[in-house]
C-alpha positions in Angstrom: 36.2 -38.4 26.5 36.7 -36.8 23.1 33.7 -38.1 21.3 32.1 -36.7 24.2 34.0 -33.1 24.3 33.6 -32.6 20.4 29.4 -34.1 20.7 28.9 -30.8 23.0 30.6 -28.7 20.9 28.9 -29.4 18.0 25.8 -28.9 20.2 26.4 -26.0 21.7 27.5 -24.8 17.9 24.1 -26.1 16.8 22.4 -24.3 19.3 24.2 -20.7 18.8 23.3 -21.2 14.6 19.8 -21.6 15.6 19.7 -18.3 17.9 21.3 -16.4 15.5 19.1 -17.8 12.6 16.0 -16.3 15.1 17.5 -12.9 15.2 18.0 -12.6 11.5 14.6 -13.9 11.2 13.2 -11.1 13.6 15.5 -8.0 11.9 14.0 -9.0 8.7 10.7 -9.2 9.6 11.2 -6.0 11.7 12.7 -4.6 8.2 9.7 -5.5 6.0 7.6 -4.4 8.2 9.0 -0.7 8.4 9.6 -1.2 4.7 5.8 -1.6 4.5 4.6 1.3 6.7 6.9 3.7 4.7 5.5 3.0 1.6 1.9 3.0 3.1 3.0 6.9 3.9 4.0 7.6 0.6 2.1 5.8 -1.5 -1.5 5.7 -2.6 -3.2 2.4 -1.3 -4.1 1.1 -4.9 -0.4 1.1 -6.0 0.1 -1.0 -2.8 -1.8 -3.7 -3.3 -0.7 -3.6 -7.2 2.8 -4.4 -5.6 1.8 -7.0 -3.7 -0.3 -8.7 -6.1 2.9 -8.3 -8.4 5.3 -10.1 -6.0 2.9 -12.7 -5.1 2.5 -13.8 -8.5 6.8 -13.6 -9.2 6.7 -10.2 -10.8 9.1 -8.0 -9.2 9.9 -4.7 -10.7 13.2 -4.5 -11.2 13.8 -1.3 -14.0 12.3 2.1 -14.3 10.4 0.5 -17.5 8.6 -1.7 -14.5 7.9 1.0 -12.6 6.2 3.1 -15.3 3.2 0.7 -15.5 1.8 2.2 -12.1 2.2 5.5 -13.4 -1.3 7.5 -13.9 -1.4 10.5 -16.2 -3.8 13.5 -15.4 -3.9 16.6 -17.5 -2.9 19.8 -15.3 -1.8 17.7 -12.8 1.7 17.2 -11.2 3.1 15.3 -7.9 6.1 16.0 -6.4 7.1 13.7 -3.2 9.7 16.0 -1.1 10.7 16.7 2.7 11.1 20.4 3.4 13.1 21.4 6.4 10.8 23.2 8.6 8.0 23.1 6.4 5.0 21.8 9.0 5.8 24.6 11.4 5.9 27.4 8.2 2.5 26.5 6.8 0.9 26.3 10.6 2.0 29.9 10.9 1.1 31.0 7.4 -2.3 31.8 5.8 -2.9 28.6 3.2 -2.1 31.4 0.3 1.1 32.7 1.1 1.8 28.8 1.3 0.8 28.2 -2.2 2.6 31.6 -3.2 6.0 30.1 -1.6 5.9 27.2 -3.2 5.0 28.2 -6.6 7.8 30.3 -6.3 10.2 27.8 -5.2 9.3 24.8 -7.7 8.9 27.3 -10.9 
């Protein structure tokens, strides 16, 4: 009767590791997968697949060094990758010059 009590426990123990494995399984995928679409947002598509092609072949970038080999240099030219609160609604409002004039002013 034992054997028999501690057999379905280790079952039923078995069986609750295996769900639980699944739902880790599905966050993570779930994770990566918004992980990806992020970067699709804020990155240009070439650096993309540069990343991939990097962790496919056991390259991770693991130090600002790393990440300086994507970098591009363009004379004149500068990026800056920043969330301003009520931004959309300002520039739908605004002529496209009094846009550029605000944010001048703002990043000088």
């Amino acid at each position: 009767y034992y054997k028999d009590v501690n057999n379905r426990r280790r079952f039923l123990q078995r069986v609750l590791t295996v769900k639980q494995q699944d739902q880790i399984i599905k966050e993570k995928s779930k994770t990566e997968r918004i992980q990806k679409q992020f970067l699709g947002n804020i990155m240009p598509p070439h650096l993309l697949e540069e990343l991939k092609e990097d962790k496919l072949n056991g390259n991770l970038i693991s130090s600002l060094t790393g990440l300086r080999s994507f970098t591009q240099t363009h004379l004149g030219v500068s990026m800056l990758y920043a969330d301003i609160v009520g931004f959309t609604a300002f520039s739908a409002q605004v002529d496209p010059f009094k846009v550029m004039v605000f944010l001048n002013d703002l990043f000088q």
